[in-house]
C-alpha positions in Angstrom: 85.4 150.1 -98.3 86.3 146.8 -97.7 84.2 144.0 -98.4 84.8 141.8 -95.5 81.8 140.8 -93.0 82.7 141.4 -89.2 80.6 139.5 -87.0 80.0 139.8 -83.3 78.8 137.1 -81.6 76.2 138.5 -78.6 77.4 137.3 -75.1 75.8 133.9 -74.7 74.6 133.8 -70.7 76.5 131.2 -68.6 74.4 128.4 -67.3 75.3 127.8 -63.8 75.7 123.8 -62.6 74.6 122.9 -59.3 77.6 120.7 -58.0 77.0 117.3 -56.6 77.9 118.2 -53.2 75.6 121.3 -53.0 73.1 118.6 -53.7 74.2 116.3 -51.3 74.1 119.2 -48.6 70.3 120.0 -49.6 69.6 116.5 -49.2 71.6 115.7 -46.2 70.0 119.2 -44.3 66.2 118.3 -46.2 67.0 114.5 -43.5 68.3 116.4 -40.9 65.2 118.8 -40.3 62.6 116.0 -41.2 64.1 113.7 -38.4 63.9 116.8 -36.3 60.6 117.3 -36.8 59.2 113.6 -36.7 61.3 113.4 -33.2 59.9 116.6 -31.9 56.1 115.5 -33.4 56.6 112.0 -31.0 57.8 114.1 -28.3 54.7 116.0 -27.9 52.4 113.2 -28.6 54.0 111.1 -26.0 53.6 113.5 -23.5 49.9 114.8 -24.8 49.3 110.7 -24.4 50.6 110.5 -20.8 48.9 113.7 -19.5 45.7 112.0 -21.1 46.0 108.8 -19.2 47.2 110.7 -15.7 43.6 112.8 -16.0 42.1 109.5 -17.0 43.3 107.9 -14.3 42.9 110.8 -11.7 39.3 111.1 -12.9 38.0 107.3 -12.6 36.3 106.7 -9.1 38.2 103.6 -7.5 36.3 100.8 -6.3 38.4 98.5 -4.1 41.6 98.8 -2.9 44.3 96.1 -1.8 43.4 93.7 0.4 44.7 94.5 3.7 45.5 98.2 2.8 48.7 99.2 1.4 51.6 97.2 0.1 53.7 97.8 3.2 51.0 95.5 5.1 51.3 92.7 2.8 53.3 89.5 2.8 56.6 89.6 1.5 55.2 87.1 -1.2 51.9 89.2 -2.0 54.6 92.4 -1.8 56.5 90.7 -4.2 54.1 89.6 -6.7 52.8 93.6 -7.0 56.1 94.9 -8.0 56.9 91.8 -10.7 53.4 92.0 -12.0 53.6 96.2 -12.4 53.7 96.0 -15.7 50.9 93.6 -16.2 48.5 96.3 -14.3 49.9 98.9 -16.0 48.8 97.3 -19.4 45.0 97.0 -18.1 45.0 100.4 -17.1 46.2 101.6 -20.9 44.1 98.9 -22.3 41.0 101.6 -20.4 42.9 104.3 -21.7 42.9 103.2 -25.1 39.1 101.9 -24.7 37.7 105.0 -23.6 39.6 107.2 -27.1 37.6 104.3 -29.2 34.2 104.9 -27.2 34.3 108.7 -27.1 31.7 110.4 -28.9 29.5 107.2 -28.1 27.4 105.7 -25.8 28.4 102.7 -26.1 31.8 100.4 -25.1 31.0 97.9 -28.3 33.2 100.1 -30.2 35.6 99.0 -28.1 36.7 95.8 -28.9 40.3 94.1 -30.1 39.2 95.5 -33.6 38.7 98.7 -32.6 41.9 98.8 -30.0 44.7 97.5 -32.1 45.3 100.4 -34.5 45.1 103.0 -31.5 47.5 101.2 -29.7 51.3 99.4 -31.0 52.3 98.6 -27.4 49.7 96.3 -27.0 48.0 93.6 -28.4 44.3 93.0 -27.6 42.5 89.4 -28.0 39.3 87.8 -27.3 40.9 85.3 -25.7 42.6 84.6 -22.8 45.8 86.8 -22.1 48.9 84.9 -22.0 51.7 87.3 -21.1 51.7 91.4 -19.9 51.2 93.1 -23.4 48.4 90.5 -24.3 45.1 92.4 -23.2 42.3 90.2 -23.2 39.5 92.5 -24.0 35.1 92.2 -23.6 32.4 94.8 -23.4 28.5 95.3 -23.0 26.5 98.9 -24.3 27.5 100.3 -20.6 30.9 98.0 -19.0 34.5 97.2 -20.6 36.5 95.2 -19.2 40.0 93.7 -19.9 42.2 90.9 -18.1 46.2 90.8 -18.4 48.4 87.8 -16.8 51.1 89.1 -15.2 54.4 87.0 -14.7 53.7 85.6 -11.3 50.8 83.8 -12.7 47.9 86.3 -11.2 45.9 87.1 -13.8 44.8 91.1 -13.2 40.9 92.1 -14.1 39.9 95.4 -14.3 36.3 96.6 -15.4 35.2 99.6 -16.0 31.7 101.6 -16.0 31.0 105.3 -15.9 28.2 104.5 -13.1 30.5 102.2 -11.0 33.8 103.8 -12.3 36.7 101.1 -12.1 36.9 98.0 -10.4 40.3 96.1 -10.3 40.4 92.3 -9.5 42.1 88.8 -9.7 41.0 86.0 -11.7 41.8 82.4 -13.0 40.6 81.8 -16.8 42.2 85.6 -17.7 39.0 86.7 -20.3 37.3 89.6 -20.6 34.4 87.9 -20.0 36.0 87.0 -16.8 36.7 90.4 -16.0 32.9 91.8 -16.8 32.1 89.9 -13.9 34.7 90.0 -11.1 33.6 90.9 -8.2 36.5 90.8 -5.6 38.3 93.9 -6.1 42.0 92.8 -4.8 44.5 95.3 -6.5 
């Protein structure tokens, strides 16, 4: 018998290495379908936001109208003025929208001040003052009215006012408030 020690070393187990580009396909596909996601998430809240404001908009009684009827029966001038100044009415009309999601749940528009608006809203920036420029909503409310004024590029200063008895009233003014707006009473737009 020989005297000699014969060891066997056991089979040690491989450890596997992720390479660097299996990582950087993880991470590269991890981007990839988060983007995809975020998109599709501000694709459905866009459109959940618009169908909002159409049955917002299809809901509200109108009080007033244009004077003289429809825009084909205007001046060139007061036709004119409309279409440059869309965008200003269109901000009054969100600047409701965005009002009545503060003051749901409550019976009261005083939750529904340029506090209360600006984080609901990052296309618009609401003020106590005066507005200045479409995009500048100038904002005022009692327990039972909102109302909000927006100057348009023309220089017409649009009011609209608001009150679930009354439902909305649209109007011109001068001084471009809120407070302006709670109390217009020639409904021209």
């Amino acid at each position: 018998m020989d005297q000699t020690f014969n060891f066997r070393a056991a089979p040690v187990p491989l450890r596997r290495r992720v390479s660097r580009r299996t990582i950087a396909f993880a991470v590269a596909a991890l981007l990839v379908a988060s983007s995809f996601a975020a998109f599709s998430w501000w694709v459905i809240d866009s459109e959940r936001r618009s169908v909002d404001r159409a049955a917002v908009d299809a809901s509200a009684p109108i009080v007033g109208t244009l004077s003289g009827g429809d825009e084909a029966t205007l001046d060139p001038s007061a036709a004119e003025r409309l279409s440059i100044d869309a965008a200003a009415r269109a901000d009054a009309r969100t600047a409701l929208n965005v009002a009545r999601e503060a003051a749901s749940g409550r019976a009261t528009f005083l939750d529904a001040g340029p506090g209360h608006l600006a984080p609901l809203s990052t296309s618009l920036i609401f003020v106590d003052g005066p507005s200045q420029a479409p995009g500048v909503v100038s904002v005022a409310s009692t327990r039972d009215t909102w109302a909000s004024a927006v100057m348009g590029p023309s220089g017409t200063c649009y009011l609209l006012r608001f009150s679930p008895g009354d439902g909305v009233t649209y109007g011109t003014g001068t001084a471009c408030t809120g407070v302006e707006a709670l109390t217009a009473a020639d409904p021209t737009w």
